[in-house]
OpenMM code with the backbone's topology and positions (N, CA, C; nanometers):
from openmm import Vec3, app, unit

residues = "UNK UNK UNK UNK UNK UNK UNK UNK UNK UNK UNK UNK UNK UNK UNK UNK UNK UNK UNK UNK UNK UNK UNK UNK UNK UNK UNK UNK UNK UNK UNK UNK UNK UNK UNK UNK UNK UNK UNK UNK UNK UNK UNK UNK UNK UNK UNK UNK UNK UNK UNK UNK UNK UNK UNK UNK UNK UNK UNK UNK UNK UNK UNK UNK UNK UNK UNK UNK UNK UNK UNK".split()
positions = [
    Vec3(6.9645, 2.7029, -1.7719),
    Vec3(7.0032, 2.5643, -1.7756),
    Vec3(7.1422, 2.5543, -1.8392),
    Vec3(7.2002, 2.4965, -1.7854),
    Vec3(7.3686, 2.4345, -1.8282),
    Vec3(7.3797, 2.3794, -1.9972),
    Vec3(7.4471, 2.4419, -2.0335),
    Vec3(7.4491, 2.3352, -2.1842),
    Vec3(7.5111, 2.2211, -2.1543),
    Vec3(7.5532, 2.1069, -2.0520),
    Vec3(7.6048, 1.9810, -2.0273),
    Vec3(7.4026, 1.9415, -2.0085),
    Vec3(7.3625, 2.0044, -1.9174),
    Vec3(7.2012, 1.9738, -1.8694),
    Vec3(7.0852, 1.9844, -2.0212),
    Vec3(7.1003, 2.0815, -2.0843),
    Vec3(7.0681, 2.0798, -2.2033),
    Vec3(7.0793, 1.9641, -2.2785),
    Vec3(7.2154, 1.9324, -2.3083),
    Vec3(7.2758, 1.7966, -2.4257),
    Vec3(7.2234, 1.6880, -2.3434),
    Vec3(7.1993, 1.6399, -2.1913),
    Vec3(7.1641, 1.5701, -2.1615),
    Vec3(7.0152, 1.5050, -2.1754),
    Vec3(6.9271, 1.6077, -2.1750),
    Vec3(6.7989, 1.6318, -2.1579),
    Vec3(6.7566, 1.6123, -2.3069),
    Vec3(6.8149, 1.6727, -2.4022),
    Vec3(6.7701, 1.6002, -2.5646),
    Vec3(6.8211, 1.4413, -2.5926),
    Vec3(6.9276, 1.4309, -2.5308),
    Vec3(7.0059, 1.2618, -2.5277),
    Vec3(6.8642, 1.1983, -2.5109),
    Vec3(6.8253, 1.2179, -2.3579),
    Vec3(6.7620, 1.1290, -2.2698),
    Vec3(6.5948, 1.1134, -2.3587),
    Vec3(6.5921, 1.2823, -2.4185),
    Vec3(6.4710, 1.2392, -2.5355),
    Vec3(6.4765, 1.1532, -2.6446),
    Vec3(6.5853, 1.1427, -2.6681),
    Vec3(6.6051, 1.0699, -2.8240),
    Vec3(6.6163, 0.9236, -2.7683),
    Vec3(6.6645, 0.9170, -2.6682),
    Vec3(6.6966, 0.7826, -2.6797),
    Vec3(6.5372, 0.7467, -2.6121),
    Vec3(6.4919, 0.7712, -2.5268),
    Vec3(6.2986, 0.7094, -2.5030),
    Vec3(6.2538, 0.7552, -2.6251),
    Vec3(6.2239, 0.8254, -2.7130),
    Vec3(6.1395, 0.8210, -2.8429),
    Vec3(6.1709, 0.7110, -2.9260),
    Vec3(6.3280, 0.6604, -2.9095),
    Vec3(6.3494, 0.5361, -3.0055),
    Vec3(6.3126, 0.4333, -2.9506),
    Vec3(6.2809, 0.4458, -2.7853),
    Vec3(6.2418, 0.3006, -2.7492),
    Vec3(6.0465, 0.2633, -2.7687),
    Vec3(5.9897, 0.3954, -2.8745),
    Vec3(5.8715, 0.4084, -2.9070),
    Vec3(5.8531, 0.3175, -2.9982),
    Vec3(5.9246, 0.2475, -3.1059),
    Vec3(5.9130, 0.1672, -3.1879),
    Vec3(5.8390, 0.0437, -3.1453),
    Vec3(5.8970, -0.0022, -3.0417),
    Vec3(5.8165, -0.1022, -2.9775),
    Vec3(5.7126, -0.1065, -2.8637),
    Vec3(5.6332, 0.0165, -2.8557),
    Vec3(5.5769, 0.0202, -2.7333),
    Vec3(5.4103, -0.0608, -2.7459),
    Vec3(5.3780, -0.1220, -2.8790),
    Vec3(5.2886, -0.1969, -2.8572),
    Vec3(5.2727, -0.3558, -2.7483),
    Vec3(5.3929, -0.3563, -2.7774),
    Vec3(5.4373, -0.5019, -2.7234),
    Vec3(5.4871, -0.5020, -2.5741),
    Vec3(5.5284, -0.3829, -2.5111),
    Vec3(5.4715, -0.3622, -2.3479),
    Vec3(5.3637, -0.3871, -2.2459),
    Vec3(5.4060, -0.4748, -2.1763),
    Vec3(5.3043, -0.4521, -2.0767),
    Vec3(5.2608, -0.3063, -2.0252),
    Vec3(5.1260, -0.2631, -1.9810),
    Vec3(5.1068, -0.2014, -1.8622),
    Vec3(5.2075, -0.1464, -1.8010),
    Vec3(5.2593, -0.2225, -1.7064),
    Vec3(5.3709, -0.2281, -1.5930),
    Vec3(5.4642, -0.1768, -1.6891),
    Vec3(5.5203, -0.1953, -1.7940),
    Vec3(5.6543, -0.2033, -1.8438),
    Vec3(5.6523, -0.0675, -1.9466),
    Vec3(5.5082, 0.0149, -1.9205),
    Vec3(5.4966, 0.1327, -2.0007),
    Vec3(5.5141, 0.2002, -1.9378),
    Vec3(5.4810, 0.1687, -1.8189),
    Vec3(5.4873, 0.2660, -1.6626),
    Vec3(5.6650, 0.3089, -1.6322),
    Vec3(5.6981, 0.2520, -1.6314),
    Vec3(5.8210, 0.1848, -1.5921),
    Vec3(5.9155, 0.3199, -1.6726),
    Vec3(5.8607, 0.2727, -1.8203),
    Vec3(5.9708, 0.3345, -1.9154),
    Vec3(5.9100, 0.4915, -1.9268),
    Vec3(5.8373, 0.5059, -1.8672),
    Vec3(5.7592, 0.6738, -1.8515),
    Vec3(5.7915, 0.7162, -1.6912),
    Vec3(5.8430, 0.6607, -1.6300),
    Vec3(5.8808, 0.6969, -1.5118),
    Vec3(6.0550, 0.7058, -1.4818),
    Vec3(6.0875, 0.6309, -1.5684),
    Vec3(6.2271, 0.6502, -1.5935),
    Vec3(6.3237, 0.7869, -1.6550),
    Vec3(6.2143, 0.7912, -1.7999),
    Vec3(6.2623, 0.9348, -1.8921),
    Vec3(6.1587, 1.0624, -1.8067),
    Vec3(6.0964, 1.0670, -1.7195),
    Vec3(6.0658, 1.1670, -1.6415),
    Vec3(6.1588, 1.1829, -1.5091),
    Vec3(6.1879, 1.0407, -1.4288),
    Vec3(6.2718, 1.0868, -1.3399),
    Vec3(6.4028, 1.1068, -1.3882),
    Vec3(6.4608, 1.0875, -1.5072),
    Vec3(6.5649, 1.1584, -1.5628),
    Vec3(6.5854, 1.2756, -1.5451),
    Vec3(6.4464, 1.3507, -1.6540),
    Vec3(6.4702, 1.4937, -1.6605),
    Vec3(6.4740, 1.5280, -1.5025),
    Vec3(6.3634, 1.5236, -1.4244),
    Vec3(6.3847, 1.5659, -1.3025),
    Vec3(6.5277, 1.5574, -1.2407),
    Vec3(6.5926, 1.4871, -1.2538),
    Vec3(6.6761, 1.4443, -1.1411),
    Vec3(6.7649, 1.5031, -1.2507),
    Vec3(6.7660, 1.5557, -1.3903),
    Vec3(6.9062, 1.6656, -1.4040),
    Vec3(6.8328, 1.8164, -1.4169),
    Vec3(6.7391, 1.8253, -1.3873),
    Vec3(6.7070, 1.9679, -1.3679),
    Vec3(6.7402, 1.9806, -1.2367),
    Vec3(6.7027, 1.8719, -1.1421),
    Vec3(6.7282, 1.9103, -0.9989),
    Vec3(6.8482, 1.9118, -0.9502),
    Vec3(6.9390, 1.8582, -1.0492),
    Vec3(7.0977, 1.8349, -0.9741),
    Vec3(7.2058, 1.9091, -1.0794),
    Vec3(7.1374, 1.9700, -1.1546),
    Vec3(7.2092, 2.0800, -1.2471),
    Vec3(7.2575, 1.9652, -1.4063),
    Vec3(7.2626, 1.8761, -1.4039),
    Vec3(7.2684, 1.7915, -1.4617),
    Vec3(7.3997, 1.7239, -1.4579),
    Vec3(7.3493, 1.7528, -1.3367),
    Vec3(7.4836, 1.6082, -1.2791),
    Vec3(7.4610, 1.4627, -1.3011),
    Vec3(7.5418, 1.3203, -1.3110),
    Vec3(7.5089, 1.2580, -1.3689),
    Vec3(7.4594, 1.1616, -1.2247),
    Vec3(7.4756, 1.1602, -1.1302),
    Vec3(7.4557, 1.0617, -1.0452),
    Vec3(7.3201, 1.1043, -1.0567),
    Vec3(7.2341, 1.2285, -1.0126),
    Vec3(7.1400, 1.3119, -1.0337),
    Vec3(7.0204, 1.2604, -1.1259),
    Vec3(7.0927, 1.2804, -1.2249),
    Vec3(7.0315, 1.1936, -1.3900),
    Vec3(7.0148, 1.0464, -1.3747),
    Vec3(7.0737, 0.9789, -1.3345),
    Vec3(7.1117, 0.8310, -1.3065),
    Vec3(7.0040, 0.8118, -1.2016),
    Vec3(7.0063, 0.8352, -1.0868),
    Vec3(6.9203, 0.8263, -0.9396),
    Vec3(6.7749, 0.8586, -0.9582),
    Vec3(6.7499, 0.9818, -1.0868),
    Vec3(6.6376, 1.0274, -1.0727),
    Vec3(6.4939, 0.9026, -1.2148),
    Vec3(6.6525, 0.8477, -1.2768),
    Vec3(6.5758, 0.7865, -1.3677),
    Vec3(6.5527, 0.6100, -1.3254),
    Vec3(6.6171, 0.6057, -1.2093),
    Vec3(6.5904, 0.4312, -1.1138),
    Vec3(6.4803, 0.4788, -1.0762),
    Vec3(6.4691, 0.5892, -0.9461),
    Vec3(6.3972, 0.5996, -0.8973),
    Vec3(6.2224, 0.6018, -0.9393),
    Vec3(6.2132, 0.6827, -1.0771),
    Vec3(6.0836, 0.7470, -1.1747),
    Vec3(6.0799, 0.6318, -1.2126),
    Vec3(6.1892, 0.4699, -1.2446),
    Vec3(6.1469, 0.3559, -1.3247),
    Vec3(6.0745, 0.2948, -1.2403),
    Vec3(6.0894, 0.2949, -1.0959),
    Vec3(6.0374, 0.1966, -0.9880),
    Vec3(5.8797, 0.2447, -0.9833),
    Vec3(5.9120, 0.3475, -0.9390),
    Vec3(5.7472, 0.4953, -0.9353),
    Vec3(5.6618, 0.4478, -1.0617),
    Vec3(5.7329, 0.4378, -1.1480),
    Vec3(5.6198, 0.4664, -1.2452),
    Vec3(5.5575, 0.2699, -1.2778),
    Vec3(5.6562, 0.1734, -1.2509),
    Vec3(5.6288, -0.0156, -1.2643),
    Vec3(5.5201, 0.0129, -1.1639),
    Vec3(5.5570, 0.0837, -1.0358),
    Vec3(5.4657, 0.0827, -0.8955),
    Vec3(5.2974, 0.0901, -0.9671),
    Vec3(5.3252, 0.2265, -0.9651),
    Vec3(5.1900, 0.3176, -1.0186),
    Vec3(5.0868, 0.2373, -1.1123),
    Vec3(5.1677, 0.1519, -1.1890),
    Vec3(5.0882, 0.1069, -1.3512),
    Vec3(5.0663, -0.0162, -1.2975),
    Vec3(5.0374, -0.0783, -1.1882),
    Vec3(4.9601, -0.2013, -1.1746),
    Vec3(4.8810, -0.2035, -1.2067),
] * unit.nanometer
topology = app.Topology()
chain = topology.addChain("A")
for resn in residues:
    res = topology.addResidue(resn, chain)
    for name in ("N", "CA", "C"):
        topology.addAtom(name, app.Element.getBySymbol(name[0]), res)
């Protein structure tokens, strides 16, 4: 793994663990959402070397997937 893909991949952890502070006060839908986002992250910079469109695309996409899923 790339150390740009690396630094990205702890970023993308730190910043969803801080959005843990408030996860009582989520909907369902809106837990889904934010667990489908920091997964299609990682995916989408493991899969694109950690390119950022990659990172970006993979974490819309995992936000939609995961609002979908958690009805």
């Amino acid at each position: 793994m790339k150390k740009t893909a690396q630094i990205l991949l702890v970023a993308t952890l730190a910043i969803a663990a801080s959005g843990c502070a408030t996860w009582d006060k989520l909907s369902t839908r809106e837990k889904g959402a934010a667990i489908g986002a920091g997964a299609g992250a990682v995916a989408g910079a493991v899969i694109s070397n950690g390119g950022v469109l990659g990172t970006v695309g993979g974490a819309a996409i995992g936000g939609v997937i995961g609002h979908e899923v958690a009805k």
